[in-house]
C-alpha positions as CSV (number, residue, x, y, z in Angstrom):
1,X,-15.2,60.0,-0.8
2,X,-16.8,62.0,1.8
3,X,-14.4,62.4,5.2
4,X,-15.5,60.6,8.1
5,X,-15.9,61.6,11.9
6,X,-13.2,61.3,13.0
7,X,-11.3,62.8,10.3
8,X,-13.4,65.7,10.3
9,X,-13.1,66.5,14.1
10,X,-9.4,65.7,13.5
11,X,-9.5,68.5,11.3
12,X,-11.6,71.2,13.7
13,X,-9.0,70.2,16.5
14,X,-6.0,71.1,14.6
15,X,-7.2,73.9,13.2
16,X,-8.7,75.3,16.2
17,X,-5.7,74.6,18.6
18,X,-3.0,76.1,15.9
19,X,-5.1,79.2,16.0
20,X,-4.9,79.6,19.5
21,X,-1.6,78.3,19.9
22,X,-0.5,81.0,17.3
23,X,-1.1,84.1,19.3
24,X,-0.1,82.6,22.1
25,X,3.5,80.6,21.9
26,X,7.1,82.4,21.3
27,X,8.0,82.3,18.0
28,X,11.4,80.6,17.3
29,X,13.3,83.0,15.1
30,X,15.5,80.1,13.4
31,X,12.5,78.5,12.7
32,X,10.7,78.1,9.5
33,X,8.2,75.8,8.0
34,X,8.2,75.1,4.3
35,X,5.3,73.2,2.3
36,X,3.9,72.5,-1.2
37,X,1.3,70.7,-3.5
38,X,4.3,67.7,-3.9
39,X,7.5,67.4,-2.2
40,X,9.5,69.7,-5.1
41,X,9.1,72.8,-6.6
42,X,10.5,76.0,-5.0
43,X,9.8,74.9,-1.4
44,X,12.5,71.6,-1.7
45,X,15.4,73.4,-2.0
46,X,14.7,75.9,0.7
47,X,14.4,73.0,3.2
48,X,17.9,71.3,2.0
49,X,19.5,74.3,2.4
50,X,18.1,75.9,5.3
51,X,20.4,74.6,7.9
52,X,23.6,76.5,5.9
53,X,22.3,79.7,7.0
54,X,21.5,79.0,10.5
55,X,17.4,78.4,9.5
56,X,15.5,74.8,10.9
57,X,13.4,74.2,8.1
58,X,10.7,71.5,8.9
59,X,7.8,70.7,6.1
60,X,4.5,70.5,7.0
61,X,1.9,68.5,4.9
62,X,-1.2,66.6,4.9
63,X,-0.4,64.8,2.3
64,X,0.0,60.8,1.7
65,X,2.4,60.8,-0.8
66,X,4.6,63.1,0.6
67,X,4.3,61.6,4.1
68,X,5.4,58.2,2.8
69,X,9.0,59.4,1.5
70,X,11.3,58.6,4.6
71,X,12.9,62.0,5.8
72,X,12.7,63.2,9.3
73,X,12.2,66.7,8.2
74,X,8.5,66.2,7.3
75,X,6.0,66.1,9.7
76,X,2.2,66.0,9.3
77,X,0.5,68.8,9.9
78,X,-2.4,66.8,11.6
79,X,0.4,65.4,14.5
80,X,1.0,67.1,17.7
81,X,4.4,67.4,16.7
82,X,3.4,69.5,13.4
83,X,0.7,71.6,15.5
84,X,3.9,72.4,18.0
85,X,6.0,73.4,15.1
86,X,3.1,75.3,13.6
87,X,3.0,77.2,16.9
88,X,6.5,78.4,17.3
89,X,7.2,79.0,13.9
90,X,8.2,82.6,13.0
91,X,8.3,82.2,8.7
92,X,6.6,80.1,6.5
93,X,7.2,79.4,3.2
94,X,4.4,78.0,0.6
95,X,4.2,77.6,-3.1
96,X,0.4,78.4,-3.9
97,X,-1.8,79.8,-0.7
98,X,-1.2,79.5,3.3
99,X,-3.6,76.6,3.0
100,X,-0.6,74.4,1.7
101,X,-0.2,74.1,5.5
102,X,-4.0,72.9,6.0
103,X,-5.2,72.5,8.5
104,X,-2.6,74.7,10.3
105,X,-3.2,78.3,10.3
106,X,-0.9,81.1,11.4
107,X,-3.3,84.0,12.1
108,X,-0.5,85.9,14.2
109,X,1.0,89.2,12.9
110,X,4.7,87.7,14.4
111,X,4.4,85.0,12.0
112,X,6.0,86.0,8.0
113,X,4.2,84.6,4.7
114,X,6.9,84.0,2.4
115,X,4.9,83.0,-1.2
116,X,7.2,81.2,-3.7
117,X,5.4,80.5,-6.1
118,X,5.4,77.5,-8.6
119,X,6.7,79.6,-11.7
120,X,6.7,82.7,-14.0
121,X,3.5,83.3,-15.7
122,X,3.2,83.5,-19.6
123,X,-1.2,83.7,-18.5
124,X,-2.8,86.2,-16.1
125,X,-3.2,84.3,-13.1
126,X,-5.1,85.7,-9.5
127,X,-6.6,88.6,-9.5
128,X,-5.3,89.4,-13.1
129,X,-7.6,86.3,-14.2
130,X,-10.9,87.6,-15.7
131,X,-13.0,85.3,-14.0
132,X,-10.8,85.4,-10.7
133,X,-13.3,87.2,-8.6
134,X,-16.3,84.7,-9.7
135,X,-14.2,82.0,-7.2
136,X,-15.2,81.3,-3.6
137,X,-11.9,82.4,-2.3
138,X,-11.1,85.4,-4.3
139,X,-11.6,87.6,-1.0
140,X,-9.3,85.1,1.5
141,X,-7.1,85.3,-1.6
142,X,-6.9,88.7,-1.4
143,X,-6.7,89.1,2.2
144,X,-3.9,86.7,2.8
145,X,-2.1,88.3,-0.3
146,X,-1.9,91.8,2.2
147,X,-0.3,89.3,4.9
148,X,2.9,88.5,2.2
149,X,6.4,89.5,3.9
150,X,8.0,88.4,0.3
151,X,7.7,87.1,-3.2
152,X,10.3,86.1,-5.7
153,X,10.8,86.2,-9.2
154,X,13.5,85.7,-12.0
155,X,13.6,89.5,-13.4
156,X,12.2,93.2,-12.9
157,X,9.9,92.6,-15.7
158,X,8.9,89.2,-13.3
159,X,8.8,91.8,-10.8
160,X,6.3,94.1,-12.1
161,X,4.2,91.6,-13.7
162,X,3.8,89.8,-9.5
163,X,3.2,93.3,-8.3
164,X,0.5,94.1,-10.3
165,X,-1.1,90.6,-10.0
166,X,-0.6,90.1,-5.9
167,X,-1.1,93.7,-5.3
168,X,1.7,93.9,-2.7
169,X,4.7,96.5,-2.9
170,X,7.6,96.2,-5.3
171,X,10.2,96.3,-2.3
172,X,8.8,92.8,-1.2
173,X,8.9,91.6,-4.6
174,X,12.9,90.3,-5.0
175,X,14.5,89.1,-7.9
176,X,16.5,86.1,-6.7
177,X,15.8,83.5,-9.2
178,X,13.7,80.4,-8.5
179,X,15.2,77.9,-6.1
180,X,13.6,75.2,-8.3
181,X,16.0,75.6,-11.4
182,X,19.4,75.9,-9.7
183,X,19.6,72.2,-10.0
184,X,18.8,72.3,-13.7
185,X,21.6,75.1,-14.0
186,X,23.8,73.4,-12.5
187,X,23.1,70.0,-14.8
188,X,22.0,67.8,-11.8
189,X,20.3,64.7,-14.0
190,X,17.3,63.3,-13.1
191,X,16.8,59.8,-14.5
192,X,13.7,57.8,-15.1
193,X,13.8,55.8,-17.9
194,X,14.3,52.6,-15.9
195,X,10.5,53.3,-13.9
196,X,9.3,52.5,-18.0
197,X,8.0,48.2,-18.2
198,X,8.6,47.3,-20.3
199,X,11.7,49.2,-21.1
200,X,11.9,52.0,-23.8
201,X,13.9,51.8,-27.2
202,X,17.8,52.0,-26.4
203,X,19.5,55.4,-27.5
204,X,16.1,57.5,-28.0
205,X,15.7,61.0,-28.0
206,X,13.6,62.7,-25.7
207,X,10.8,65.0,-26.2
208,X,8.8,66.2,-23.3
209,X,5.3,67.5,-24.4
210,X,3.6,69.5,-21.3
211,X,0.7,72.0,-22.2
212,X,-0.7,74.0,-19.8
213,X,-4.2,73.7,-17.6
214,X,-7.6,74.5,-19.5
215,X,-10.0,75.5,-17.2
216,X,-13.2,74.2,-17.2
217,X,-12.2,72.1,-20.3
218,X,-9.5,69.1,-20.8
219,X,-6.3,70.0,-23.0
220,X,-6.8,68.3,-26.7
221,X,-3.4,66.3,-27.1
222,X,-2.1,66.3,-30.8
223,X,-4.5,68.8,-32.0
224,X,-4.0,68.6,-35.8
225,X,-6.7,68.0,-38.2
226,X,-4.2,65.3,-40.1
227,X,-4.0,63.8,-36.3
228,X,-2.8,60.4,-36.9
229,X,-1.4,58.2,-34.0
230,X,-0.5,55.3,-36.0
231,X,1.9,57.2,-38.5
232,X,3.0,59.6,-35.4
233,X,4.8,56.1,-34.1
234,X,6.3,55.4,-37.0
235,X,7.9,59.0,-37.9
236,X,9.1,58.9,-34.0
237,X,10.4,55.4,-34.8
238,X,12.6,56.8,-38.1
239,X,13.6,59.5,-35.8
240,X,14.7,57.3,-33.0
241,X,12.4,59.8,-30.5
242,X,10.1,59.2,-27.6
243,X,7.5,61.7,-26.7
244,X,6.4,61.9,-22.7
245,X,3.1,63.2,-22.1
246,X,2.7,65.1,-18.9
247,X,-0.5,67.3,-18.7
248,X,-1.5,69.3,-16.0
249,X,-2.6,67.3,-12.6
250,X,-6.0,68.6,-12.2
251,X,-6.6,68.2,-16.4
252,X,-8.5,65.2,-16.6
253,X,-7.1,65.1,-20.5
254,X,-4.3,63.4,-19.8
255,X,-2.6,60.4,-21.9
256,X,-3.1,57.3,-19.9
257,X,-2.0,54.6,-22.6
258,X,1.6,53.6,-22.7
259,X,2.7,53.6,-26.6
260,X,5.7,52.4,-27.6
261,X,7.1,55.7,-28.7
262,X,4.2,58.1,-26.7
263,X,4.4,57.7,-22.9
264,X,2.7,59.2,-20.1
265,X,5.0,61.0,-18.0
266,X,2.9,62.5,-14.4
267,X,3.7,62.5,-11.1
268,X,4.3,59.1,-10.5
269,X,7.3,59.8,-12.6
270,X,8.1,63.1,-12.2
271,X,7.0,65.3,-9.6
272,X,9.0,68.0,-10.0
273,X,9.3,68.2,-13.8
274,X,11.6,70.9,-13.5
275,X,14.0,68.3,-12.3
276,X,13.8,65.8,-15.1
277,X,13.9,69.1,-18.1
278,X,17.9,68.6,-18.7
279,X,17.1,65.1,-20.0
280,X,15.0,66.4,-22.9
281,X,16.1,67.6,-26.4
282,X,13.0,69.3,-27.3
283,X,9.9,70.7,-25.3
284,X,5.9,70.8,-26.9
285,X,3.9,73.1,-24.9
286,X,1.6,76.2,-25.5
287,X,0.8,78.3,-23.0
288,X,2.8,76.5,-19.9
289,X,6.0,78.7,-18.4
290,X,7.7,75.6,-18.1
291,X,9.3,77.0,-21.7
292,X,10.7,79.8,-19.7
293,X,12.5,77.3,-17.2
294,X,13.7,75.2,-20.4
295,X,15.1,78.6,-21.8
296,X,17.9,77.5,-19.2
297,X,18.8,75.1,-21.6
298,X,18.6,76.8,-24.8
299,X,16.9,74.2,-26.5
300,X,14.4,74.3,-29.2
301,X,10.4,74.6,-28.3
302,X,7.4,73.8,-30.2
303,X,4.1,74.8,-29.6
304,X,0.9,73.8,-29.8
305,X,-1.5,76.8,-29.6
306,X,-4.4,75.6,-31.2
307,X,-6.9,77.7,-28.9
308,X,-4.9,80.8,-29.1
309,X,-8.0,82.9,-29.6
310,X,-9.9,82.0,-27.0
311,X,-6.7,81.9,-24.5
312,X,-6.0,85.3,-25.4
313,X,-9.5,86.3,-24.2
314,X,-9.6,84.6,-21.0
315,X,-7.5,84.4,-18.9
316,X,-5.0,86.4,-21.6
317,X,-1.8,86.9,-21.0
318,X,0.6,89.2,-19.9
319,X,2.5,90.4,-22.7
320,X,1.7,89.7,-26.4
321,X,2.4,85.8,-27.5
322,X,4.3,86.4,-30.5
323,X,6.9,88.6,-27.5
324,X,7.0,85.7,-25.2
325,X,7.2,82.4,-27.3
326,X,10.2,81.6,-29.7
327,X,9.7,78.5,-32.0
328,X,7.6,77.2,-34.9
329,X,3.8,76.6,-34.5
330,X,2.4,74.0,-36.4
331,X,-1.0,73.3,-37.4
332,X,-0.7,69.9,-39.0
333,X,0.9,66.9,-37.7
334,X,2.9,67.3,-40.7
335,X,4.2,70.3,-40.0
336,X,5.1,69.2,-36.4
337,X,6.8,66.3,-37.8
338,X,9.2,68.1,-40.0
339,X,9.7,70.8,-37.4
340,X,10.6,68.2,-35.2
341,X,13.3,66.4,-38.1
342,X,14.5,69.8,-38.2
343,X,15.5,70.0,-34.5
344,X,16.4,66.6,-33.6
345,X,19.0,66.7,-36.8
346,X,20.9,69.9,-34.9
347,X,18.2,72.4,-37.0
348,X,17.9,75.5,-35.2
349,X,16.9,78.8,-36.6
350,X,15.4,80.1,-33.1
351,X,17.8,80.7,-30.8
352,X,18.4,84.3,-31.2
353,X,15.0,84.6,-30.7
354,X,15.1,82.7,-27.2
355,X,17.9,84.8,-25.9
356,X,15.8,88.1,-26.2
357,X,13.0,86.2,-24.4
358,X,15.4,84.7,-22.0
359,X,17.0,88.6,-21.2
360,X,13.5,89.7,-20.4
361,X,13.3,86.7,-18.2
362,X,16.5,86.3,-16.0
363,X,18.6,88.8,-14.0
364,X,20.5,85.7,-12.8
365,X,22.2,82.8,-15.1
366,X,23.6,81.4,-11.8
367,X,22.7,78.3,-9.4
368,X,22.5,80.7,-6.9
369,X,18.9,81.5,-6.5
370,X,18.0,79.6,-3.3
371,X,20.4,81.5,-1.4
372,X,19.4,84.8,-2.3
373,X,16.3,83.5,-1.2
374,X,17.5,82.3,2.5
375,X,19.2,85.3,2.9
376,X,16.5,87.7,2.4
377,X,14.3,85.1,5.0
378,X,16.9,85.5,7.4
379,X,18.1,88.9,7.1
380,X,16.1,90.7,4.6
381,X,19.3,91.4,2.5
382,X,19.7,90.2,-1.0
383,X,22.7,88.2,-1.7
384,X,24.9,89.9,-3.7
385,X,26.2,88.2,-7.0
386,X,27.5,88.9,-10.2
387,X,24.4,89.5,-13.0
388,X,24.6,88.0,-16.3
């Protein structure tokens, strides 16, 4: 739906007067604006925790959803309110681009760009992508990249790997951890069940199955050439074991029809499936780093890389997929199903191999990361802690 008038000049005015307003108003050094695609990931925490080390931390979106939850920390960024707190502001903290903020800009040199992020990369993303300079914004990418004050990642190999993707100095690379997972270290539940009508069998075992985004393409769910639905149901019956479905939110490959042991599991659940992972006993994915936030857990993960070839090609990955991935990789339904038997009767024969992954991965085994993160905001020091 095309925007109208109004929303349009809405849009010029708030631009245009937060980019005058930026050069021109004192910055407030306590204050810092936080924002995100949802009202989660590695932005959340940072707000909740903000005031403990002397920070205001106000989020600033334009969107709906998030405007609807009922917290008097976020403002919308098309109020005068949120243009006067996009004025003053001296940090701001994003998970993907500055544009989070939209249509607030911050074009003054006084202002900080702190980039969170939204997870560790198993694929090349930005300018490692093959195709990344074929996009429209590959050069305001590139040019707001040179504006970052700080990153943060989980480990030194994390470290190098956002170095050489962001093109921005090691020393503003810090390992802290990700803010988003010091909830799921420290075994905060997030329960959902009861949002299922009608309600799901009593007692079931969760599997959460979450493959990555296909560009250009939708994901194929269940890719097996055996691929029956029917007799999935009643193997997941026998096993007493629910499967939730979450796909990417811009995949338009999604499962939209509520079975009675295979569930959709999106947003509307879920938004921050990071949150909900402790409440799973096995994770499907392929090529998604939500397995290197499950490795929290050590838990068991299957995988579904059924277009590993062409994944490899473009956009590839990072290291070598055998090196980053520990767990079986079926190519039959079959196959899945007894790998999944194995592991839902306490069968595990990869866990050695998870911990090597998982020491390439982590510095920190602590819940500790979002303070190492407000303390480098506020004083550019790194919290000290003990290392695992």
């Amino acid at each position: 739906m095309k925007p109208s008038i109004f929303e349009v000049l809405n849009w010029v005015f708030s631009w245009v007067s937060s980019w005058i307003l930026s050069w021109i108003v004192p910055k407030d050094p306590k204050l810092l604006l936080v924002s995100g695609r949802q009202f989660g990931g590695n932005t959340k925490p940072i707000l909740l925790e903000a005031e403990s080390f002397g920070l205001n931390a106000v989020w600033i979106t334009n969107r709906v959803e998030v405007l609807k939850i009922n917290d008097k920390k976020i403002v919308s960024a098309y109020s005068l309110k949120g243009l006067w707190y996009g004025a003053r502001a001296s940090k701001v903290v994003f998970t993907h681009t500055v544009g989070d903020f939209e249509p607030l800009v911050f074009p003054s040199s006084r202002v900080e760009y702190y980039n969170v992020w939204h997870g560790m990369p198993m694929r090349k993303i930005s300018t490692m992508d093959p195709d990344f300079w074929k996009r429209k914004h590959a050069k305001s990418n590139v040019r707001e990249m040179k504006r970052y004050t700080g990153m943060f990642v989980s480990s030194s190999m994390m470290q190098d790997i956002f170095h050489k993707t962001f093109g921005i100095k090691l020393e503003k690379i810090y390992v802290t951890g990700q803010p988003r997972t010091d909830d799921l270290v420290r075994g905060n539940d997030f329960c959902f069940d009861h949002l299922y009508d009608p309600p799901l069998p009593v007692g079931h075992r969760k599997i959460l199955y979450c493959p990555t985004w296909r560009e250009g393409k939708p994901v194929t769910l269940f890719p097996f050439p055996d691929k029956n639905i029917e007799e999935l149901q009643s193997k997941l019956e026998e096993l007493n074991a629910v499967i939730y479905v979450r796909t990417h939110p811009n995949d338009p490959g999604r499962w939209l029809k509520r079975e009675k042991r295979i569930v959709p599991f999106q947003g509307d659940i879920a938004p921050e499936v990071t949150d909900a992972l402790s409440r799973f006993d096995v994770l499907i994915t392929d090529y998604s780093s939500v397995f290197y936030d499950f490795l929290l857990l050590n838990r068991p993960t299957i995988f579904f890389s059924y277009d590993l070839d062409d994944y490899s090609r473009s956009p590839g990955f990072y290291m070598p997929y055998k090196e980053i991935t520990a767990g079986p990789h079926p190519k039959t339904q079959r196959e899945f199903v007894g790998e999944l038997k194995l592991f839902l009767n306490k069968t595990d024969n990869y866990s050695g191999d998870r911990k090597k992954i998982y020491d390439k991965m982590y510095t920190y085994s602590d819940d500790l990361a979002t303070s190492r993160v407000l303390s480098i905001m506020k004083n550019n020091v790194l919290l000290k802690q003990d290392k695992t």
